[in-house]
C-alpha positions as CSV (number, residue, x, y, z in Angstrom):
1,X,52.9,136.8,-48.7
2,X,56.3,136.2,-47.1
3,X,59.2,139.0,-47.5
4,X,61.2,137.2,-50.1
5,X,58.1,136.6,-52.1
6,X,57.1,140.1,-51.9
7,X,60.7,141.6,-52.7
8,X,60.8,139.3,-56.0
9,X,57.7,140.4,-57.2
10,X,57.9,144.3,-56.4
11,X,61.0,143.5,-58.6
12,X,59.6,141.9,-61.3
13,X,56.9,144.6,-61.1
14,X,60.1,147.0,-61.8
15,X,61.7,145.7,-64.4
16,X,58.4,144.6,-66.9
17,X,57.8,148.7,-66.6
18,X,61.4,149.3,-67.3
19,X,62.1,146.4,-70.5
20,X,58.4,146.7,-71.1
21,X,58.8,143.0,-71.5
22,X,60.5,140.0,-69.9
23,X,61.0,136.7,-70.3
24,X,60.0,133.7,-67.4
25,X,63.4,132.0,-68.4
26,X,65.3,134.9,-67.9
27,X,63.4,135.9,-64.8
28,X,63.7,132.2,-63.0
29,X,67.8,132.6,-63.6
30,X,67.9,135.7,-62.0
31,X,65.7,135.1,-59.3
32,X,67.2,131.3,-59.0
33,X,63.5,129.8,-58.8
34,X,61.7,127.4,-60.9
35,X,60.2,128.4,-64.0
36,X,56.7,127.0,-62.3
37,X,57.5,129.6,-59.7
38,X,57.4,132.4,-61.4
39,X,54.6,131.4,-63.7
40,X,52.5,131.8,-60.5
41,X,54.1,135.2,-59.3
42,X,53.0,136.4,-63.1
43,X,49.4,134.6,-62.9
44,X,49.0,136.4,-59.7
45,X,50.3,140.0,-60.5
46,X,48.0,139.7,-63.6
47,X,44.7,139.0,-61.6
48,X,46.1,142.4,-59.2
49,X,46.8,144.6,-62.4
50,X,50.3,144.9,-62.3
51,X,51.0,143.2,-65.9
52,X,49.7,141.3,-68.9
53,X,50.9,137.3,-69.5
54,X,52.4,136.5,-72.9
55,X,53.9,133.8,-74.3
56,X,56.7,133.1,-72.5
57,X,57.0,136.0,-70.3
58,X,54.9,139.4,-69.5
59,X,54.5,142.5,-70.4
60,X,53.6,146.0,-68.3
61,X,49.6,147.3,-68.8
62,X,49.6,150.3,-71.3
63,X,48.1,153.3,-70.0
64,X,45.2,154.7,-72.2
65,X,45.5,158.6,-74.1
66,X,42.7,159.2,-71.8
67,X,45.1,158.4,-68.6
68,X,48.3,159.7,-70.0
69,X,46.2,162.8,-71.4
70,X,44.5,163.7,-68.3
71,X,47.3,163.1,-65.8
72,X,49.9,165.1,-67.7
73,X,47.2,168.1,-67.4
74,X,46.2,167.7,-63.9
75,X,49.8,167.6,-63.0
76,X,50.6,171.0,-64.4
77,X,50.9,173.7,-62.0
78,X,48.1,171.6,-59.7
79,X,49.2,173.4,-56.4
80,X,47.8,176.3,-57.6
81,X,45.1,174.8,-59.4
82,X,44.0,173.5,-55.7
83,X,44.1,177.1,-54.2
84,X,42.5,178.9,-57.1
85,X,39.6,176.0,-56.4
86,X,39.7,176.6,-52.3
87,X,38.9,180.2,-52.8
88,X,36.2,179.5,-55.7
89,X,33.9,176.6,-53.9
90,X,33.0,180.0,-51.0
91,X,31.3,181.9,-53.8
92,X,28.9,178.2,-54.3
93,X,25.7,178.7,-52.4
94,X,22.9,176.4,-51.5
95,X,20.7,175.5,-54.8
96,X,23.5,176.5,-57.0
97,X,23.5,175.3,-60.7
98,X,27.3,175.2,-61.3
99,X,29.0,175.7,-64.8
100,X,32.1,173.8,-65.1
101,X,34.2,174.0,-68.5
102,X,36.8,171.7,-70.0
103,X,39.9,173.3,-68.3
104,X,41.8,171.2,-64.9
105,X,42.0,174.5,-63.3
106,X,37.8,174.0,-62.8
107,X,38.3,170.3,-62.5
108,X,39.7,170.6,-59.4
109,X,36.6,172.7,-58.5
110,X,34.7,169.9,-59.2
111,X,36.7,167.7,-56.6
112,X,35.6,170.0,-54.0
113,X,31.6,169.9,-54.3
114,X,31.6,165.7,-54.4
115,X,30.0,165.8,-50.8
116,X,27.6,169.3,-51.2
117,X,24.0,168.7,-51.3
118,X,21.5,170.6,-53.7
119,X,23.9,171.3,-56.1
120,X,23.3,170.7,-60.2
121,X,26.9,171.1,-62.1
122,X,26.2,171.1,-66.0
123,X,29.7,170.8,-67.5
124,X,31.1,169.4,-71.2
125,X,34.2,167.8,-68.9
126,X,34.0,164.2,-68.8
127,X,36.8,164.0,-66.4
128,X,34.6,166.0,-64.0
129,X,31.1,163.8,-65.0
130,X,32.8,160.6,-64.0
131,X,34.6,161.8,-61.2
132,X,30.8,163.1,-59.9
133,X,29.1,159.9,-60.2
134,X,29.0,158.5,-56.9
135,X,28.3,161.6,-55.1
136,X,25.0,163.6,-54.6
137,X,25.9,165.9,-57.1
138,X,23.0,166.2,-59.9
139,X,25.5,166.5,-63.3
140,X,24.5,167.1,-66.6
141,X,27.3,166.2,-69.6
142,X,26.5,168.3,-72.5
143,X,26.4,166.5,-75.8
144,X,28.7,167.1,-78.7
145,X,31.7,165.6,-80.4
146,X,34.7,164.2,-78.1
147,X,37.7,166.5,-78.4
148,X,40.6,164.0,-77.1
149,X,43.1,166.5,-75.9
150,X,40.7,167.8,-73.5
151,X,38.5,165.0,-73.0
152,X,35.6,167.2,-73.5
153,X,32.5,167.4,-75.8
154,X,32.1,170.4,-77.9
155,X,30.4,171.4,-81.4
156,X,27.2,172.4,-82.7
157,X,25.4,170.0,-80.7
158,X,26.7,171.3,-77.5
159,X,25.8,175.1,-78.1
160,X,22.1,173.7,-79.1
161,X,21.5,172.1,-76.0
162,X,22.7,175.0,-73.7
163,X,20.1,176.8,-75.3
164,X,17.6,175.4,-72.8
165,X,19.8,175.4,-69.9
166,X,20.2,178.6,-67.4
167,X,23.4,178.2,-64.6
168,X,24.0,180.4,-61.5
169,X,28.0,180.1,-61.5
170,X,30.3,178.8,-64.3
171,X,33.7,178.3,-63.5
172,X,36.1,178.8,-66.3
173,X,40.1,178.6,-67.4
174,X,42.0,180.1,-70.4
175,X,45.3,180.0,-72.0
176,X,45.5,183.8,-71.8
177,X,44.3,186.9,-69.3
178,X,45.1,190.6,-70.5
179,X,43.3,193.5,-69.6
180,X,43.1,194.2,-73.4
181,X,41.9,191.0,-74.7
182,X,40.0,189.1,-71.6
183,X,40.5,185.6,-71.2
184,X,41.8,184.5,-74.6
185,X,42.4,180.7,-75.9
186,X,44.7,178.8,-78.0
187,X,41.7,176.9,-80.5
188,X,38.3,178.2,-81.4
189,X,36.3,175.1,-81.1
190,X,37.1,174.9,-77.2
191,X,36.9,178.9,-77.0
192,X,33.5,178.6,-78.6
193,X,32.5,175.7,-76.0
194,X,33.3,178.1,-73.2
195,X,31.2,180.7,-74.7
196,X,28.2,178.8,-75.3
197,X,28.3,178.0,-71.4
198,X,29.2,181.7,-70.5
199,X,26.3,183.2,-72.9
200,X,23.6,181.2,-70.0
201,X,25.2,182.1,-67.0
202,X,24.4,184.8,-64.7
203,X,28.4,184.9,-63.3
204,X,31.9,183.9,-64.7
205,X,34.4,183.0,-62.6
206,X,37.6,182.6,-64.1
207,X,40.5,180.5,-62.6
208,X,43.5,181.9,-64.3
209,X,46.8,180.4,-62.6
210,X,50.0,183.0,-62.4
211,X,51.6,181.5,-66.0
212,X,48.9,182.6,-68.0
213,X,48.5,186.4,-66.7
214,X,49.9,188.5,-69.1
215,X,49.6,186.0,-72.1
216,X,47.3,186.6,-75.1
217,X,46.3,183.7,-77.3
218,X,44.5,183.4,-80.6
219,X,40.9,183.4,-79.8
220,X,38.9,186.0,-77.6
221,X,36.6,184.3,-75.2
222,X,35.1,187.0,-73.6
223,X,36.2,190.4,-72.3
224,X,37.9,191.4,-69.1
225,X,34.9,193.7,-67.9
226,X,32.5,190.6,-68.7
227,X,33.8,188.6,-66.0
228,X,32.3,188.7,-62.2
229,X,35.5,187.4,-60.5
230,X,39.0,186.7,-61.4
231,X,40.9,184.1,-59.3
232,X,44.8,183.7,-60.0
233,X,47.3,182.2,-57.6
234,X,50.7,183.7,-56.7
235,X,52.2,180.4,-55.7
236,X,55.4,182.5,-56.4
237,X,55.6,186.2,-56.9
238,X,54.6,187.7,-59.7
239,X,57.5,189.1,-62.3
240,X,56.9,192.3,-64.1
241,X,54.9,191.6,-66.6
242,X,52.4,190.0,-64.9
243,X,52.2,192.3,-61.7
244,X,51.3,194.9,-64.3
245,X,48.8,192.8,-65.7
246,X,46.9,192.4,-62.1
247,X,47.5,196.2,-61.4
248,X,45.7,196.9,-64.4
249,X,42.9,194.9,-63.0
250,X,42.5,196.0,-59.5
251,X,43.2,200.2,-60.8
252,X,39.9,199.2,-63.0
253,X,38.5,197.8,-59.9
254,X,37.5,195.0,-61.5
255,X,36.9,191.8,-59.2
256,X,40.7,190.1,-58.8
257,X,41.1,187.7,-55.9
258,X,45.2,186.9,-55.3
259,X,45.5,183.5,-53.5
260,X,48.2,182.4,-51.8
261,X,49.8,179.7,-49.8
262,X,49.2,179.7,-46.0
């Protein structure tokens, strides 16, 4: 593809996302090529993804819920989500079956095992299922409704089938960590996902990233002494509130790992 070729296109690539449609006439004015012309620059940038052909112009490809949902997530605070996962993929031993709940804080955990061997992650994250499939990873989805905000499965079904199902490890988030309350969450049936998963596993880790320390939210998932190791990242230091929060935690000499950046 020659520069000027390229150029017009990357352009046309830029304004279709910005008008969210254009027209070929007005396009073949501006760019002063035929209409024919940019027919084929459209044809071709539709057979690479870049747009949809209507009449008489194109419009840009809509991203799904799914996409817009998942990426607005992952974006949040994902440095620390990143380090929070660094430090919890050492406690993951040989023959591990791995828990993995709903939350992007243990998504990004899941990123991290793709090239481990002998590992079984059961989760109810179908981010995390789908981004396992082409690695050596055994996964197990747990059945249940599809809740779209988190692109999860939860319900009855979902605490049924857990029944039968023993994990080593399950790493967890929550909207909330207190002392008081434990990990708390902000709607029941996702709360009640999380404890269907932590009621068959023989450790909890809970991936709790520096904005959530200190907050309390409507539904208890489990208790602070219930959980075998707290991770929480202090990509920036900790303000008041929250430093009392972790001093609470390491005076009770409960298991509080601080990570920071290198």
């Amino acid at each position: 593809m020659t520069n000027s070729l390229k150029r017009r296109q990357d352009e046309i690539n830029k304004l279709v996302n910005q008008k969210n449609y254009v027209e070929i006439s007005d396009l073949s004015e501006r760019f002063q090529v035929s209409e024919m012309t940019i027919r084929r620059d459209l044809e071709k940038m539709e057979s690479e993804g870049l747009l949809i052909r209507v009449l008489g112009g194109a419009k840009p490809i809509q991203k799904s819920f799914v996409e817009d949902n998942l990426n607005l997530r992952a974006s949040e605070n994902l440095e620390a989500k990143q380090l929070m996962a660094q430090e919890a993929v050492t406690l993951i031993q040989d023959g591990d079956v791995i828990g993995i709940d709903a939350s992007t804080s243990a998504s990004e955990v899941g990123k991290l095992i793709k090239g481990m061997k002998n590992i079984t992650v059961v989760t109810n994250n179908i981010s995390v299922a789908l981004d396992l499939i082409s690695s050596e990873v055994t996964t197990i989805l747990l059945g249940g409704y599809v809740r779209p905000n988190s692109i999860s499965t939860m319900g009855t079904s979902l605490k049924k089938y857990m029944e039968s199902i023993n994990i080593d490890k399950l790493f967890i988030s929550a909207r909330g960590l207190t002392l008081q309350e434990g990990l708390t969450d902000s709607t029941i049936d996702e709360g009640e996902a999380k404890q269907a998963m932590i009621h068959k596993s023989n450790e909890v880790i809970a991936l709790i990233d520096q904005s959530k320390v200190g907050i309390k939210k409507l539904f208890q998932v489990m208790p602070a002494d219930a959980i075998s190791t707290i991770i929480v990242d202090e990509i920036k230091p900790f303000n008041e509130e929250q430093q009392e929060v972790v001093n609470e935690f390491l005076e009770n000499n409960l298991d509080l790992r601080i990570v920071r950046k290198k």
